[in-house]
KEZAGU-635669 format. One line per 2 residues: number of its first residue (from 1); their letters; for each residue z, x, y of C-alpha. Coordinates in Angstrom, 2 decimals. Layout:
NUM) A) Z,X,Y; ...
This chain:
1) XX) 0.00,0.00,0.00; -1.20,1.23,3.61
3) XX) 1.64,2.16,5.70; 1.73,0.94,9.10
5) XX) 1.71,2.40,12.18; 5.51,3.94,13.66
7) XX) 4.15,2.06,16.76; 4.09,-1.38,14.79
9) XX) 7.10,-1.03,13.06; 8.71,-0.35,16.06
11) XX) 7.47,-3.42,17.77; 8.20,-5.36,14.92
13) XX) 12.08,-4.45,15.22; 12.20,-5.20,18.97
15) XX) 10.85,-8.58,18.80; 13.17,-9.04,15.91
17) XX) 16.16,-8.03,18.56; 14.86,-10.09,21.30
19) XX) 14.89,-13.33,18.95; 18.44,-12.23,17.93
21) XX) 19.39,-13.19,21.44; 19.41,-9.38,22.72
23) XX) 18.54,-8.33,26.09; 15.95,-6.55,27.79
25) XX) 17.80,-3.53,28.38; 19.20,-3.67,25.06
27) XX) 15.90,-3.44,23.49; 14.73,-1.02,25.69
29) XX) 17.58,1.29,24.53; 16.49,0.35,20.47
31) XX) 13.02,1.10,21.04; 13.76,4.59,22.63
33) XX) 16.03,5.80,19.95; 14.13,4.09,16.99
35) XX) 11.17,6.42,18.71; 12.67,9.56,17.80
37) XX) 13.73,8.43,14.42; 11.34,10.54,11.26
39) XX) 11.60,7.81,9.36; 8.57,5.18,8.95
41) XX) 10.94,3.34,6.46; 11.35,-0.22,8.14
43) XX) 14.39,-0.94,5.98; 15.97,2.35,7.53
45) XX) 14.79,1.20,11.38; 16.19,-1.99,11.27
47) XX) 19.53,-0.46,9.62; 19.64,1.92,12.69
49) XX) 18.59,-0.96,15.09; 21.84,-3.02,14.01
51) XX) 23.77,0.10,14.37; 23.09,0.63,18.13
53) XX) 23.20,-3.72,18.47; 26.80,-3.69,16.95
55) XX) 27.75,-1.08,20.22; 25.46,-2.39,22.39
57) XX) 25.49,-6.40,22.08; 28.25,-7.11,19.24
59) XX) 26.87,-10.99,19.21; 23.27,-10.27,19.34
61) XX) 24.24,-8.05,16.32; 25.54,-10.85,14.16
63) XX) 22.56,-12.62,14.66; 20.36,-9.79,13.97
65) XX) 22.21,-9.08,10.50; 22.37,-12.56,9.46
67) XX) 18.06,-12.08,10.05; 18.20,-9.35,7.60
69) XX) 20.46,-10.43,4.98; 17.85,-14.09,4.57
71) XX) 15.48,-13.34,1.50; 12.58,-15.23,-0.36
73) XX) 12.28,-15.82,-3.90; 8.88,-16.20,-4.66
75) XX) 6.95,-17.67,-7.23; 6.00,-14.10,-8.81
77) XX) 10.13,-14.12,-9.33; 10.48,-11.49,-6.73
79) XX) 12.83,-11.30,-4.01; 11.11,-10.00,-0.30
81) XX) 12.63,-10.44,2.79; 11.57,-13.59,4.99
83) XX) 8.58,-13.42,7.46; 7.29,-16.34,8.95
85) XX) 4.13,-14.71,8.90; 3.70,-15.49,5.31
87) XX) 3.95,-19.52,6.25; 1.25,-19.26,8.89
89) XX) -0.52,-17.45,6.28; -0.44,-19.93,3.48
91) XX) -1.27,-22.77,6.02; -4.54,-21.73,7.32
93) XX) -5.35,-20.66,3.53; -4.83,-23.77,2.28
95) XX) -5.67,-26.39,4.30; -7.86,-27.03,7.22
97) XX) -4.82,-27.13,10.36; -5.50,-25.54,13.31
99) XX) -4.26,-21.77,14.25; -1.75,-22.98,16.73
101) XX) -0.45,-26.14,14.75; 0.58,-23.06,12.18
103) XX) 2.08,-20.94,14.29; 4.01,-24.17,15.70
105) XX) 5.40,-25.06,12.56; 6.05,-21.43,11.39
107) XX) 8.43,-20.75,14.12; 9.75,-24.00,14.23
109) XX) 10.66,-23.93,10.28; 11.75,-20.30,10.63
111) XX) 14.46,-21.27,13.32; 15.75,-24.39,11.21
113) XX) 16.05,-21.67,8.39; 18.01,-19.39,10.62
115) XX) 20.47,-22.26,11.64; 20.85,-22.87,7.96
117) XX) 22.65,-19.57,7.94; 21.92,-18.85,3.78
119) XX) 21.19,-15.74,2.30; 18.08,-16.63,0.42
121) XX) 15.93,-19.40,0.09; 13.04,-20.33,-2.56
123) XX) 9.41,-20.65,-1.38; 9.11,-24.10,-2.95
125) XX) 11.85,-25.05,-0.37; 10.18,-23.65,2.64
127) XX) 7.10,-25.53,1.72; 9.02,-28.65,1.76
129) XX) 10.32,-27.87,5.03; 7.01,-27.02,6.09
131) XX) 5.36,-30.68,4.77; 8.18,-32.23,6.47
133) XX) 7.34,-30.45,9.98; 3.46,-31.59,8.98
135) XX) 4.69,-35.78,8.47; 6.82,-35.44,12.00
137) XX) 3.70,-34.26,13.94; 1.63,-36.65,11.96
139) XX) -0.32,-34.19,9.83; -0.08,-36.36,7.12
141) XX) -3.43,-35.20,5.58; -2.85,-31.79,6.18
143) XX) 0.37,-32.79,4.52; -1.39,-33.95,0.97
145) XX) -3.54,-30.56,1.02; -0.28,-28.49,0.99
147) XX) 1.72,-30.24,-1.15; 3.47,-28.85,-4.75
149) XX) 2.82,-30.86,-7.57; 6.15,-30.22,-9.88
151) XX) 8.90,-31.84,-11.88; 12.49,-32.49,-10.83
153) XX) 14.82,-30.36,-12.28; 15.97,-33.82,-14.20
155) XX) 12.54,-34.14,-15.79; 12.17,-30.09,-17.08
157) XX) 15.41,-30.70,-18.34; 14.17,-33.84,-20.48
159) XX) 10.97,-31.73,-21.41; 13.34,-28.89,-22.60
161) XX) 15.37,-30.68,-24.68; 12.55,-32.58,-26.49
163) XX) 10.47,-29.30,-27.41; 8.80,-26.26,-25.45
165) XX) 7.50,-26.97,-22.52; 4.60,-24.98,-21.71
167) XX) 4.93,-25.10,-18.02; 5.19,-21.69,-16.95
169) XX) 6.26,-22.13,-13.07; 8.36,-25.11,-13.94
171) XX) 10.22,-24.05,-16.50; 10.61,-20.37,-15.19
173) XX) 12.16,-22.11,-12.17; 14.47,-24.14,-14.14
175) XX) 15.86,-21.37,-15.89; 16.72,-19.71,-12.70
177) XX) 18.23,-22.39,-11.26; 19.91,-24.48,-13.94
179) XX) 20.40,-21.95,-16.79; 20.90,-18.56,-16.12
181) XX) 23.90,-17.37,-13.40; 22.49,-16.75,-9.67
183) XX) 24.08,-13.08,-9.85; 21.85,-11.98,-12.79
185) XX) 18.89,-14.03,-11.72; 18.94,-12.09,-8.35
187) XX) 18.51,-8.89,-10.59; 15.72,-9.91,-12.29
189) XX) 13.99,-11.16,-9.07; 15.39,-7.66,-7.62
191) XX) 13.83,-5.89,-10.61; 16.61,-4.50,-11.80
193) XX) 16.25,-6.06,-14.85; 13.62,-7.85,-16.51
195) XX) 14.09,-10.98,-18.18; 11.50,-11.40,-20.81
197) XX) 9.57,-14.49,-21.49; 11.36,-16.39,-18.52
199) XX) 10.03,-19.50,-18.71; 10.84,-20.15,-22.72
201) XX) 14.48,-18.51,-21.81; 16.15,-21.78,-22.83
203) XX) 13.77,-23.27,-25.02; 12.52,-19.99,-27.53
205) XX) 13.12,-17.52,-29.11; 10.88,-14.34,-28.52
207) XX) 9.74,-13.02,-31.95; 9.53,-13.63,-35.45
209) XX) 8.66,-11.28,-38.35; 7.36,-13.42,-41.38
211) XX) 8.16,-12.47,-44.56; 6.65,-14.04,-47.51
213) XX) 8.50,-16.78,-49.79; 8.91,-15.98,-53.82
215) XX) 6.29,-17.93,-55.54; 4.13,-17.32,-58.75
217) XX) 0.93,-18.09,-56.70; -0.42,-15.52,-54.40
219) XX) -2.65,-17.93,-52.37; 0.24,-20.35,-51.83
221) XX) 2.03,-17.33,-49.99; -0.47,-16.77,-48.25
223) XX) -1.07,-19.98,-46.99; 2.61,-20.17,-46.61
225) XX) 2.86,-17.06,-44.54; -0.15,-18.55,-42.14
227) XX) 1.14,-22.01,-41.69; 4.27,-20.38,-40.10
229) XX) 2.20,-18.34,-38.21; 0.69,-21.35,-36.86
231) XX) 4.00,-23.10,-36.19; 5.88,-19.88,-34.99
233) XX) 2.88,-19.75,-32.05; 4.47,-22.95,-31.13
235) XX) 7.97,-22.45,-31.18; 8.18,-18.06,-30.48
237) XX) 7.06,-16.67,-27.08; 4.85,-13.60,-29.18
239) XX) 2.66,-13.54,-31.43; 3.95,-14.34,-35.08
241) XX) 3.96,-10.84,-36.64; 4.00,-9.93,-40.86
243) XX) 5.91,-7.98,-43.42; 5.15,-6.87,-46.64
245) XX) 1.98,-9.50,-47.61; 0.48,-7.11,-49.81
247) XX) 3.71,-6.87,-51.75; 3.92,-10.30,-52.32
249) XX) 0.19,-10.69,-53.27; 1.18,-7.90,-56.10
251) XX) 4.08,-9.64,-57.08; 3.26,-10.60,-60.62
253) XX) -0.79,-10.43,-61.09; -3.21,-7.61,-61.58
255) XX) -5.20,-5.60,-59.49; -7.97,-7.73,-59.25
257) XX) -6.49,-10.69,-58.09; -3.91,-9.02,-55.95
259) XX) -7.50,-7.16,-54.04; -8.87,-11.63,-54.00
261) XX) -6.03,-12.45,-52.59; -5.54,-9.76,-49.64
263) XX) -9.52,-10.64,-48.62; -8.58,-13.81,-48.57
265) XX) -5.75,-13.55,-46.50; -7.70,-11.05,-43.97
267) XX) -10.68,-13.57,-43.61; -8.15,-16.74,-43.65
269) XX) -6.18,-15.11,-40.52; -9.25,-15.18,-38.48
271) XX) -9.41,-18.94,-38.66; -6.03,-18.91,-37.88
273) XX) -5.72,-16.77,-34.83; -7.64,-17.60,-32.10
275) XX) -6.26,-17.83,-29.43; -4.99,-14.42,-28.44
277) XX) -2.06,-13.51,-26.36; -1.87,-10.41,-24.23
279) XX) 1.51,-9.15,-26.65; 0.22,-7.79,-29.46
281) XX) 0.89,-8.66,-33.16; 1.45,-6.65,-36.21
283) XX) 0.68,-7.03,-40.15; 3.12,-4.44,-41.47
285) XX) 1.97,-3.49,-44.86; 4.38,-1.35,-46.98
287) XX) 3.62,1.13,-49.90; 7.01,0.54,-51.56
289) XX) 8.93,-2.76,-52.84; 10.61,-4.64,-50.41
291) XX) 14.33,-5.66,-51.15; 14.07,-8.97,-50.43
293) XX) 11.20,-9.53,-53.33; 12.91,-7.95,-56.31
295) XX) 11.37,-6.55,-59.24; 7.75,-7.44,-60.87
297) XX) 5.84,-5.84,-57.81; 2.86,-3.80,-59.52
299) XX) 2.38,-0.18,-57.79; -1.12,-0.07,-58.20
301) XX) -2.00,-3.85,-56.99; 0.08,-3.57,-53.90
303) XX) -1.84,-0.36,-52.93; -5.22,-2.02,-53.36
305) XX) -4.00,-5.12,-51.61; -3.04,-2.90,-48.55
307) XX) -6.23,-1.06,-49.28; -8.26,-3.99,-48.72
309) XX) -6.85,-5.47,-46.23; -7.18,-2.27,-43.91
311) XX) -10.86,-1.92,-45.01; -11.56,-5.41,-43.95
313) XX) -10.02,-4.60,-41.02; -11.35,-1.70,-39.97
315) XX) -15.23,-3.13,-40.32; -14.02,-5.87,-38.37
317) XX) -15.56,-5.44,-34.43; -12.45,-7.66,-33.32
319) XX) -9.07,-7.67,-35.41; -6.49,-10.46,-34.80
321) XX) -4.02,-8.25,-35.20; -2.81,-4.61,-35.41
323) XX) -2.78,-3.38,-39.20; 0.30,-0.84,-39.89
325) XX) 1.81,1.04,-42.75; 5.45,1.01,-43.72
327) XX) 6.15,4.27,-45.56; 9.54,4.67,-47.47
329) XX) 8.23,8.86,-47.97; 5.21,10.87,-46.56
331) XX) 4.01,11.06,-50.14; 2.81,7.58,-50.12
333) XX) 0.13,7.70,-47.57; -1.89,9.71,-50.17
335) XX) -2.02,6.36,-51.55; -4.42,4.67,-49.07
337) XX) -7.99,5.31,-49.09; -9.23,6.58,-45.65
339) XX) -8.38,3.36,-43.67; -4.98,4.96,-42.45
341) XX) -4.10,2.54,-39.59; -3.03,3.51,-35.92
343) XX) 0.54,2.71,-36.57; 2.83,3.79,-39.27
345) XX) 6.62,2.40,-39.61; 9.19,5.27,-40.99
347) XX) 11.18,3.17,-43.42; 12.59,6.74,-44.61
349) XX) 16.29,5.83,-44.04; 16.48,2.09,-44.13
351) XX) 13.72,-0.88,-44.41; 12.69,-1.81,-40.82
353) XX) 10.07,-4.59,-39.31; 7.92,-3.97,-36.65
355) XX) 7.96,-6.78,-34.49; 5.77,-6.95,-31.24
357) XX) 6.26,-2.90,-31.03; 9.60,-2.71,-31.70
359) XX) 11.19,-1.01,-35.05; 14.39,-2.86,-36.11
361) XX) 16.45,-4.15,-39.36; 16.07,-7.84,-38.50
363) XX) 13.90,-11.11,-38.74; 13.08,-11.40,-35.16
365) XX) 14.14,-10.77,-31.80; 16.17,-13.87,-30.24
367) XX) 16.15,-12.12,-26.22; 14.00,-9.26,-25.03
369) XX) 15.23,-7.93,-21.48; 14.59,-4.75,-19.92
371) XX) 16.38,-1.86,-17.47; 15.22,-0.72,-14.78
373) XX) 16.72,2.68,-15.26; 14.33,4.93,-13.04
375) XX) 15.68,2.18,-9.86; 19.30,3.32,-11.56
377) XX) 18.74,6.81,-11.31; 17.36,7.11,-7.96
379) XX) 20.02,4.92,-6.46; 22.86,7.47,-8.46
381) XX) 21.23,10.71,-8.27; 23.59,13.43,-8.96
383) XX) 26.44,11.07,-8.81; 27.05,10.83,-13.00
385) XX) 29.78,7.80,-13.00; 28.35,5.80,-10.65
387) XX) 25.19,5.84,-12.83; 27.54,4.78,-15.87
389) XX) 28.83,2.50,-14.01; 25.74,0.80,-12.79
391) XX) 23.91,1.29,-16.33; 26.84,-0.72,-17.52
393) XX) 27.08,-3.70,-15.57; 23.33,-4.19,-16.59
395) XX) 24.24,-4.02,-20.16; 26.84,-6.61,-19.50
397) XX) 24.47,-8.62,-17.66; 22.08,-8.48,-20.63
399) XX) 24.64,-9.21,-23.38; 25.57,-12.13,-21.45
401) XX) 22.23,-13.53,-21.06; 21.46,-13.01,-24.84
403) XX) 24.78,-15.41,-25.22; 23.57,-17.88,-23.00
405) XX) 20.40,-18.02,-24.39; 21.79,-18.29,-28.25
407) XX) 23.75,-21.07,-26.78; 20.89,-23.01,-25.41
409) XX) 18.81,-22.58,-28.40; 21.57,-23.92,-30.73
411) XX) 22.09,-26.66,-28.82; 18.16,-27.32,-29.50
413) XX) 17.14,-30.40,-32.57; 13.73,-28.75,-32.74
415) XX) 15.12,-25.45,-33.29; 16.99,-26.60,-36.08
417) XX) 14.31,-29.30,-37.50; 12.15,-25.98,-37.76
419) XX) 14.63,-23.80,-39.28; 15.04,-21.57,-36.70
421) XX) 18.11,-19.40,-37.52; 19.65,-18.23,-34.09
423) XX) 22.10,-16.18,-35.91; 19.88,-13.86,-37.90
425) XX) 17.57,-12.76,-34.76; 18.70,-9.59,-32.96
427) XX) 17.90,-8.73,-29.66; 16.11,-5.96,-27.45
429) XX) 16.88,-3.98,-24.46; 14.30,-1.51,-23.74
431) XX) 14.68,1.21,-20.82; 11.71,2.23,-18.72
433) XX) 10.92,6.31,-18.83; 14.33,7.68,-20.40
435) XX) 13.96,11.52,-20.02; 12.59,10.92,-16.33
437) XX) 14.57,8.60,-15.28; 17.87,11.28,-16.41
439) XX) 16.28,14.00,-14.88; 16.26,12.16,-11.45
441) XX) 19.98,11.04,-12.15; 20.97,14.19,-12.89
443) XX) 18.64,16.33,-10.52; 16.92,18.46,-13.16
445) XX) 13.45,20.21,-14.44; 15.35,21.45,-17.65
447) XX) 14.49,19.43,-20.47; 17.52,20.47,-23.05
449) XX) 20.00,19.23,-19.68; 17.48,15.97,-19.36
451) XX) 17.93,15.40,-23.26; 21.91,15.95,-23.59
453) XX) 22.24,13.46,-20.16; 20.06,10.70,-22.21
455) XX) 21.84,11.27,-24.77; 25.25,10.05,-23.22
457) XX) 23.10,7.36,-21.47; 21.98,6.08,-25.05
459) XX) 25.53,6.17,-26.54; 27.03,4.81,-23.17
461) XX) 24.70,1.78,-23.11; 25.31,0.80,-27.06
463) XX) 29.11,0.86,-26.54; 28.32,-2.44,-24.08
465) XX) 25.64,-4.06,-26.78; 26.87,-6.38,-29.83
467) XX) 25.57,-4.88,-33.23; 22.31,-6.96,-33.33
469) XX) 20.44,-5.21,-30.22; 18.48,-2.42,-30.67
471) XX) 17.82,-0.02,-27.81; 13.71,0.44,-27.25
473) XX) 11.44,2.49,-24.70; 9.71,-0.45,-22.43
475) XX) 6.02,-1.04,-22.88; 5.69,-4.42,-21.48
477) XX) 3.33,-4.30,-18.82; 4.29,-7.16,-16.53
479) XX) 7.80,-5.38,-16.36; 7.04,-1.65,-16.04
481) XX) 4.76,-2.92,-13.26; 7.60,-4.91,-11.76
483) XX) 9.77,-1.99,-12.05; 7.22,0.68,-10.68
485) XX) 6.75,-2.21,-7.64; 10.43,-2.10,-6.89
487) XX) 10.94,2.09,-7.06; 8.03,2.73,-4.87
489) XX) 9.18,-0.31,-2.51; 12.78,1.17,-3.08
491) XX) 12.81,4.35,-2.64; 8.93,5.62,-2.61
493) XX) 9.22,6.94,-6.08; 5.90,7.03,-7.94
495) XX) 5.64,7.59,-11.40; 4.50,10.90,-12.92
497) XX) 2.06,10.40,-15.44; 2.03,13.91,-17.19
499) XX) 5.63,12.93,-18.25; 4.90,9.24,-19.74
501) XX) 2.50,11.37,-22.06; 4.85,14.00,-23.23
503) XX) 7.82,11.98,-23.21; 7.52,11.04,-26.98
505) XX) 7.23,14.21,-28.06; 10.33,16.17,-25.63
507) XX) 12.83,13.22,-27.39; 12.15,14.15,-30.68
509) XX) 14.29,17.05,-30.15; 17.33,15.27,-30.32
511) XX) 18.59,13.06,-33.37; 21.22,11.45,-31.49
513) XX) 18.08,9.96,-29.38; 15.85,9.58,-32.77
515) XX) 19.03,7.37,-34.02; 19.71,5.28,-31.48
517) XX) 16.81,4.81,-29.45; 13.39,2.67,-30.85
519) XX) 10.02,4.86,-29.75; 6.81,5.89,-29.95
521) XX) 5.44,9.30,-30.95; 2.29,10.40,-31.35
523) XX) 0.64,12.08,-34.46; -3.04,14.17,-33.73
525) XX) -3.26,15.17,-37.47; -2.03,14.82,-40.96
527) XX) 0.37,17.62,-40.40; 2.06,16.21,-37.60
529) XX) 2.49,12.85,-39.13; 4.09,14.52,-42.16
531) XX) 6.80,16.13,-39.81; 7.39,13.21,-37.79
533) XX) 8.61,11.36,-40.99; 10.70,13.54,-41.89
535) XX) 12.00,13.66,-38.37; 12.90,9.80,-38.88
537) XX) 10.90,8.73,-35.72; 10.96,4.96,-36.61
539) XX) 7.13,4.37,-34.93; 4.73,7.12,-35.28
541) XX) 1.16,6.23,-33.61; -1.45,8.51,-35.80
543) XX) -5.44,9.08,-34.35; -6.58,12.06,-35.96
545) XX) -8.54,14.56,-33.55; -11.86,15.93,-35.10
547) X) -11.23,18.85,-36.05
């Protein structure tokens, strides 16, 4: 984003001062020591303006503060301070009023806001306030052009209770406002946390990992397995995601009609998946016996079911979902042919899904939120317990939405009618750039003082969580972006690119970090993959460089 002009700023601030009541000398005095301020930073400005207000004009002051504390959520679930601006704006945009009709009602709704003396106010609100300014001036036209078509909060809650209601702006607002406590909805819309899957927060979960049902038939399990696909699009925010088909298609037959029934199921799931989401899903296929199926699993008719399955796969120009190998010892991926897929799941040390791109011991994920760590950091840097500190009221703040949401969800007859199980789902809190974000806290180049740091971050953090959340690196992109928004807003911090690449790799030299901490490293070559199983790195993404 273009800076502007010291000039403009400056301007900015004085009329600012003169609408707080202040006088002309007064503002004379702000503009000629904001003119010799090096900062361009209008957050700093007007922090330096109030300063020389409270000496100057102790009233004006009040009124100048009380101008700075008012924010806006919007409907991106952000929180930016007020302009008026922004209502002129969205007039002339959207309907056909004239300039200085705008600009009437703008200051006019902007001063009945001010009266109000509140903190923050929702954009939804100041567009009422607005279509009421539009009826008294008889704009009633103008009125129906600008309008929001919505729900009372009555009526979502209705919709909630009866199902999922897949009204993404309605029900995100909702949640805010009816379900989830103002203090940790500020941090979300403050991105200092993300709250995944907003909208469904009180009405679903966020992932499921099928597993196939016993059965002597392997094209009733598969069926099986894609009818709750189907269903789990319905009731799950992500994509459904698989374990261990292959097994269960070996489970008692032969070769032969273990190979049938994995083509079946890869040209079946095409039908079924069709409509793509952004979040993408995973088949997990596994080269050793699951526990859950028991004995009578054939060695050689599980490998060619997996076999098949990743040939059909990889001829096919678009795949409905991401093929990956679950691998109990390095030794078994001489067992595929040379389909090895992109993603392989360690199971070295215990039996793990892969849900959505996280590796955990669970059926699903009830609440995904995320950390903004980096914002953390920056706003801690070298001061180590205020980071703790801060890094543990979000946990807190995240434990206690993952209770809130459990509750809601219980409270749910569809959830139950569907045979949704709450209590078996864990939960996810993933943190955005780990090693970076600890060498900013810290103030470090070192990598070995970056990795010992995280690793107190990492054990700090889990003594907050409940058993059933695992701790993942953030990939979700509407949240990193969110989070990169803030820091540069924040604090001008950009992200450095060389170190998202390398990251994987520098936290491999710690096991404390490989325990505790669900993440991504890469593989270029067979060798590498070899040694990152045995490192236990729980997701290992393999593309093999030519040689």
């Amino acid at each position: 984003m273009e800076e502007k002009p010291i000039e403009a700023l400056i301007e900015k601030i004085a009329k600012e001062c003169e609408e707080a009541t202040a006088d002309k000398w007064t503002i004379t005095k702000i503009v000629k020591e904001l003119s010799a301020e090096d900062s361009k930073s209008i957050k700093v400005m007007r922090k330096k303006a109030l300063e020389i207000l409270q000496k100057l004009d102790p009233k004006a002051a009040a009124i100048y503060a009380s101008f700075q504390r008012m924010h806006v959520r919007t409907s991106s679930q952000l929180i930016e301070g007020f302009d008026r601006g922004n209502i002129i704006k969205s007039l002339l945009r959207e309907t056909n009023v004239p300039r200085g009709v705008a600009e009437k009602i703008g200051h006019e709704v902007e001063d009945k806001i001010k009266d109000l003396e509140i903190e923050s106010i929702s954009t939804s609100l100041i567009r009422e306030m607005v279509n009421v300014k539009l009826l008294e001036y008889g704009h009633e036209n103008i009125r129906n052009q600008y309008t929001r078509l919505g729900l009372p909060v009555f009526e979502a809650r209705k919709k909630a209770e009866e199902g999922p209601y897949n009204s993404t702006v309605i029900m995100s607002e909702y949640n805010l406002l009816r379900v989830i406590p103002q203090r940790i909805g500020r941090m979300h819309l403050s991105s200092e946390i993300f709250i995944g899957e907003l909208s469904d927060f009180s009405t679903r979960p966020v992932a499921i990992n099928i597993v196939p049902e016993a059965g002597e038939n392997p094209k009733d399990k598969i069926f099986n397995m894609l009818e709750k696909a189907n269903m789990a699009g319905r009731f799950y925010s992500w994509r459904p995601n698989f374990f261990g088909a292959n097994a269960a298609m070996a489970l008692n037959v032969g070769k032969k009609t273990a190979k049938d029934a994995a083509m079946l199921f890869a040209r079946a799931s095409k039908a079924i998946f069709l409509n793509k989401k952004a979040v993408p899903a995973f088949n997990t296929l596994t080269l050793f016996e699951p526990e859950s199926f028991g004995k009578g699993i054939e060695r050689e008719s599980m490998v060619a079911a997996a076999n098949t399955v990743l040939k059909l796969g990889s001829e096919d120009s678009e795949p409905v979902f991401e093929n990956a190998i679950a691998v109990d010892t390095k030794y078994k991926l001489k067992l595929l042919h040379k389909h090895t897929p992109k993603t392989v799941l360690n199971c070295r040390n215990a039996e793990l899904a892969l849900v959505n791109g996280i590796a955990f011991e669970g059926k699903g994920i009830c609440t995904f939120a995320a950390v903004n760590l980096t914002l953390i950091a920056l706003g801690c840097k070298g001061n180590e317990t205020a980071f703790f500190e801060e890094l543990g009221k979000k946990a807190k703040a995240v434990v206690e939405l993952d209770r809130i949401k459990r509750k809601e969800l219980l409270q749910k007859s569809y959830v139950k009618k569907q045979g949704i199980e709450i209590e078996e789902l864990s939960s996810a809190i993933a943190l955005d750039n780990l090693l970076e974000a600890c060498k900013i806290a810290i103030g470090t180049e070192k990598i070995s003082e970056a990795i010992s740091f995280a690793e107190k971050a990492l054990v700090e953090l889990k003594s907050h969580l409940p058993k059933h959340f695992v701790v993942t690196e953030l990939k979700n992109k509407q949240a990193k972006h969110r989070f990169e928004k803030k820091n540069t807003k924040a604090f001008r911090h950009s992200e450095k690119i060389s170190e998202k690449t390398v990251e994987g790799k520098r936290l491999l030299k710690s096991k404390t970090i490989c325990k505790n901490y669900s993440f991504t490293a890469k593989a270029e070559n067979r060798k590498e993959l070899n040694e990152l199983i045995d490192s236990n790195i729980r997701i290992i993404e393999f593309e093999e460089k030519d040689q």
